[in-house]
C-alpha positions in Angstrom: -77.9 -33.3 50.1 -75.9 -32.2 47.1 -72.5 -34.4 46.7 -69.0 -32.7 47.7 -66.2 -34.4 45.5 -62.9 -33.5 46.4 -60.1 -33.9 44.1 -56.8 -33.6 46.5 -53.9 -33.2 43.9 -49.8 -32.2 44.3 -48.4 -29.4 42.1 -47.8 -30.6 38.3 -50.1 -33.8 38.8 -52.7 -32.9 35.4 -55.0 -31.8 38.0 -56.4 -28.8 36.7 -57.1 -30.7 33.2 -59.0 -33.2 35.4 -60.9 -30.1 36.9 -61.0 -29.0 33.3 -63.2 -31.9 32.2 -65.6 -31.4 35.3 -66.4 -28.1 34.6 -67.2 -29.5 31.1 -69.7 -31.9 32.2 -72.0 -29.0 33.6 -73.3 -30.7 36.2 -71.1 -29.5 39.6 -70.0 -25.9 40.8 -66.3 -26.1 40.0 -63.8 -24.8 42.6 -60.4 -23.8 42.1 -58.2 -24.6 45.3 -60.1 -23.1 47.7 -57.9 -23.7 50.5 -54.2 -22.1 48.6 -55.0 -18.9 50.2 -55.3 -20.6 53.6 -51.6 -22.0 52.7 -50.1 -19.2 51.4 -51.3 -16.9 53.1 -51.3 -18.2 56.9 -49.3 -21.3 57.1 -46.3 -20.2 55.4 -43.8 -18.3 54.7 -43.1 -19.1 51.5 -43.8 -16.8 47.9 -46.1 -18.4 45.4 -45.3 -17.1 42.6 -47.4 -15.9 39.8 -50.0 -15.8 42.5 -52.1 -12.7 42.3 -54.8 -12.4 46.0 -58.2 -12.1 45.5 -59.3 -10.0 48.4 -62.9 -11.6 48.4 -61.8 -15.1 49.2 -61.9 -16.5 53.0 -58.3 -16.9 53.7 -58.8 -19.0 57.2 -59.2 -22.6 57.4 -63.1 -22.0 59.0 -64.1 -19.8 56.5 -63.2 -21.7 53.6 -64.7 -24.4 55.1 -68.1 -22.7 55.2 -68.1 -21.2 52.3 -67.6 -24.5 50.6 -70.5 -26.2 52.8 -72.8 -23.0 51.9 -72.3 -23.6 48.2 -72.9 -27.2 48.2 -76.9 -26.2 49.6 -77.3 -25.0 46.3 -75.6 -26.9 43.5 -73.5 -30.3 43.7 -69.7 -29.3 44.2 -66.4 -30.4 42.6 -63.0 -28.5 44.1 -59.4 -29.5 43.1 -57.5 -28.9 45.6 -54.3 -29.7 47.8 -53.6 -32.3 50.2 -50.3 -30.4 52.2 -52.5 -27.1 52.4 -55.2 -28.6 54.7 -52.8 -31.1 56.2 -53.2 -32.3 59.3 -55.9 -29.9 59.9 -58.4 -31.5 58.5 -58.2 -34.7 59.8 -59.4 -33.0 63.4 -62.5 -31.7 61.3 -63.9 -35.3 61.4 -67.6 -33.9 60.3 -66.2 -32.2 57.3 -63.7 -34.7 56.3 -67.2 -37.4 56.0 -69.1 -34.9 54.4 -66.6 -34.9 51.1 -65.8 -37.7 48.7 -62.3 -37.7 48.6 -60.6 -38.7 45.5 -56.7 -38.4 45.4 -55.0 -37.3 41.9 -51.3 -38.9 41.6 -48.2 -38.1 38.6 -44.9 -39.9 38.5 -42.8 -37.3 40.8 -40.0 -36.8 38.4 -42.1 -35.4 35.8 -44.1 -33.7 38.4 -40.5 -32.0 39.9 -39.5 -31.4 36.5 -42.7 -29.5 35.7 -43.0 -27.7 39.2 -39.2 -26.4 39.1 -39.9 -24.4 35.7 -42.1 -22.1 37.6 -41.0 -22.1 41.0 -36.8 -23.1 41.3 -37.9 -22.5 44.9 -40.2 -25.2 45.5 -40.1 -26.9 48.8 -39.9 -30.5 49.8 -43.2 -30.3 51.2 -44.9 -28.6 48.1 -44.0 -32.0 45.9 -47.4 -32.8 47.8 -47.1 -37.1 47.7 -46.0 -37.1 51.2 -49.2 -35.4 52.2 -51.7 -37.1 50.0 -50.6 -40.9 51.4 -50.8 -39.1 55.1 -54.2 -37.7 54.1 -55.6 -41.1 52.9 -54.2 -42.9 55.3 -55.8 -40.5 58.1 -59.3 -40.8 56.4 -58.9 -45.1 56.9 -58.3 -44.2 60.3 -61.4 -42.3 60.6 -63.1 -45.2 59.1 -63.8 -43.2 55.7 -62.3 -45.6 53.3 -64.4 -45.2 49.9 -61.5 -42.6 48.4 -60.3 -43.5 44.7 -57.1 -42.4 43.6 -57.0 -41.8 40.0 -53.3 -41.8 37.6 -52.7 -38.9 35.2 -50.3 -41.3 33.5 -54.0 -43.6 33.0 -55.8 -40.3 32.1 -53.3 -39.6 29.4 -53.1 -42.4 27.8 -56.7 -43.0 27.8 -58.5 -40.0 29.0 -62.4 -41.9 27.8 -61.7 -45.1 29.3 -59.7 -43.7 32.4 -62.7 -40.8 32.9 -65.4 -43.0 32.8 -64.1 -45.4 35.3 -63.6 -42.7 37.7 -67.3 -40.9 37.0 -68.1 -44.5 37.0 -66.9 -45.0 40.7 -68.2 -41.3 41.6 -72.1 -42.7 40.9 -71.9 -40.5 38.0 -72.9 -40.4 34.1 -70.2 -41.0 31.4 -70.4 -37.7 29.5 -67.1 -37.9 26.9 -68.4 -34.8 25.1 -66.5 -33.1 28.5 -63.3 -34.5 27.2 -62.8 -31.6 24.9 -63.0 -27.6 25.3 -63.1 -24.3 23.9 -59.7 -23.1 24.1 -61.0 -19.2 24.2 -62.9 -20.3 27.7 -60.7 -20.0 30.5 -62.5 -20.1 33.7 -62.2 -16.5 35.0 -61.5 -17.7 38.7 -57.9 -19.0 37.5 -57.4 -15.6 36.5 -55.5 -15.4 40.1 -52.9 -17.7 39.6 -53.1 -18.1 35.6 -49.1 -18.6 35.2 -49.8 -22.2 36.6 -51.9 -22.9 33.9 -50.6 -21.9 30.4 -50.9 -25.5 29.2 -54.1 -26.0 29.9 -55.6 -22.6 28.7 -53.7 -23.5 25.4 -55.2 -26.9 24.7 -58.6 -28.3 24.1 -58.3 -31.6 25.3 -55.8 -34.2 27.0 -53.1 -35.9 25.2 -50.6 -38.9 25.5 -47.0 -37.5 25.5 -45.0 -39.3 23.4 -42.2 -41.5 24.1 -39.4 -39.5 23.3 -41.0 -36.8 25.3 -40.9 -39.0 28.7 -37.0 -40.2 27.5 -36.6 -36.0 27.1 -37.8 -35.5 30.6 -35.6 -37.9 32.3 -32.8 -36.4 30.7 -33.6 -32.8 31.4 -34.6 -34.1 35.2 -30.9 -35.8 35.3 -29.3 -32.3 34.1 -30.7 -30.1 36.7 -30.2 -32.4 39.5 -26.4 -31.5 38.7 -27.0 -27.8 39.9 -29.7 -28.4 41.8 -29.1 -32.0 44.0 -32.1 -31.1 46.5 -33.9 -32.5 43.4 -32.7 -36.2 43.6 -33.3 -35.8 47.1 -37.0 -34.9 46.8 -37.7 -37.3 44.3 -36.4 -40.2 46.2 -38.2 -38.8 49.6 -41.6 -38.7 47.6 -41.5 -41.7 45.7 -42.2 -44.4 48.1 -45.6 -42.6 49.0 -46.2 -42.2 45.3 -45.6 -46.1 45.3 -48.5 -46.9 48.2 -50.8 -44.7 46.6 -50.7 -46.7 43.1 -51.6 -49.3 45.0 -54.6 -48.0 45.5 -55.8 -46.7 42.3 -58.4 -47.8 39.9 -56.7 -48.9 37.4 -55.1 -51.4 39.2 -51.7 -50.9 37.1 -48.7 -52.1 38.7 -45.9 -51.2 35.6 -43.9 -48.3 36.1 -43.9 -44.7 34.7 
């Protein structure tokens, strides 16, 4: 039975670098949030923006769900994807939810905020996402699944060989660094649908630590706009206690602060 690995991110976390470096290892069928159509399509309301359908995809909960199950008959699967759009659904699909490995992907919130509000000064309190993923992992040690990892983009950054090959490490999987690095002229075409999202990481080639005056930049940009836009500091402080718990949890077992 091939393995399912999912990688269940929140907006701005580094996650589709992370999915970056598993479609560089060449091993897995990469897929690219599978379940946002379901979201943003049926569960909500709310615009995505630079968000362009693809009529082709399953757009239902069930469907999605097969389609995913159907691919993994043929090759091993890796998908990044979202805890709040599956959330609490998925924890009723008990069969499906111990048929994945679930891995959780986690970003200090403020930089996260700062990142997401760029693209979308509409974001929701719910779309910060860390709510959902501590709900999500707590619901799977409920259901008795409790082998998820949570891995730090802060960790990844700083040491993206070291952090990488703990996490393949954990996964049961080969260290394969050369998947560190890619061809900058090799978008995947299946971002094509929301590629405004991803400008960063179609422009690099690799991941890299920012520096310190970009983190002491970002705190006072984040300060700045929470002047004309409050709801900010109010999502921040909402979401960082779950970002907290999860920390706990993750395989680096680093306690200092972001």
């Amino acid at each position: 039975m091939n393995p399912i690995i999912f990688l269940w991110a929140h907006p701005r976390s580094m996650s589709t670098a992370v999915e970056r470096i598993m479609r560089e290892r060449g091993d897995f069928e990469c897929l690219h949030e599978p379940f946002l159509r379901y979201y943003y399509l049926q569960r909500t309301s709310k615009p995505l923006p630079h968000f362009d359908d693809a009529q082709d995809h399953p757009c239902n909960y069930r469907e999605t769900r097969e389609m995913i199950l159907e691919r993994a008959e043929k090759a091993p699967i890796f998908a990044k994807d979202m805890s709040y759009y599956v959330m609490p659904e998925i924890l009723q699909d008990e069969d499906f939810c111990r048929r994945l490995r679930h891995c959780f992907l986690i970003r200090n919130p403020l930089h996260a905020i700062l990142s997401y509000y760029r693209l979308d000064p509409e974001l929701s309190l719910q779309e910060v996402g860390l709510e959902m993923q501590w709900r999500h992992l707590q619901g799977l040690q409920a259901l008795g699944i409790d082998n998820s990892l949570v891995l730090e983009a802060e960790v990844v950054q700083r040491d993206s060989s070291t952090a990488m090959r703990q996490f393949w490490r954990a996964l049961g999987l080969d260290d394969k660094p050369q998947a560190l690095n890619w061809n900058q002229d090799s978008t995947p075409e299946d971002w094509d649908y929301v590629q405004g999202w991803h400008h960063s990481v179609a422009a690099s080639s690799g991941i890299r630590a920012p520096s310190a005056d970009e983190a002491r930049r970002r705190q006072a940009e984040f300060e700045r706009l929470c002047q004309q836009a409050p709801q900010l500091a109010e999502y921040l402080n909402h979401h960082l206690p779950f970002y907290r718990r999860l920390r706990e949890h993750s395989l680096s077992g680093i306690t200092d602060e972001h």
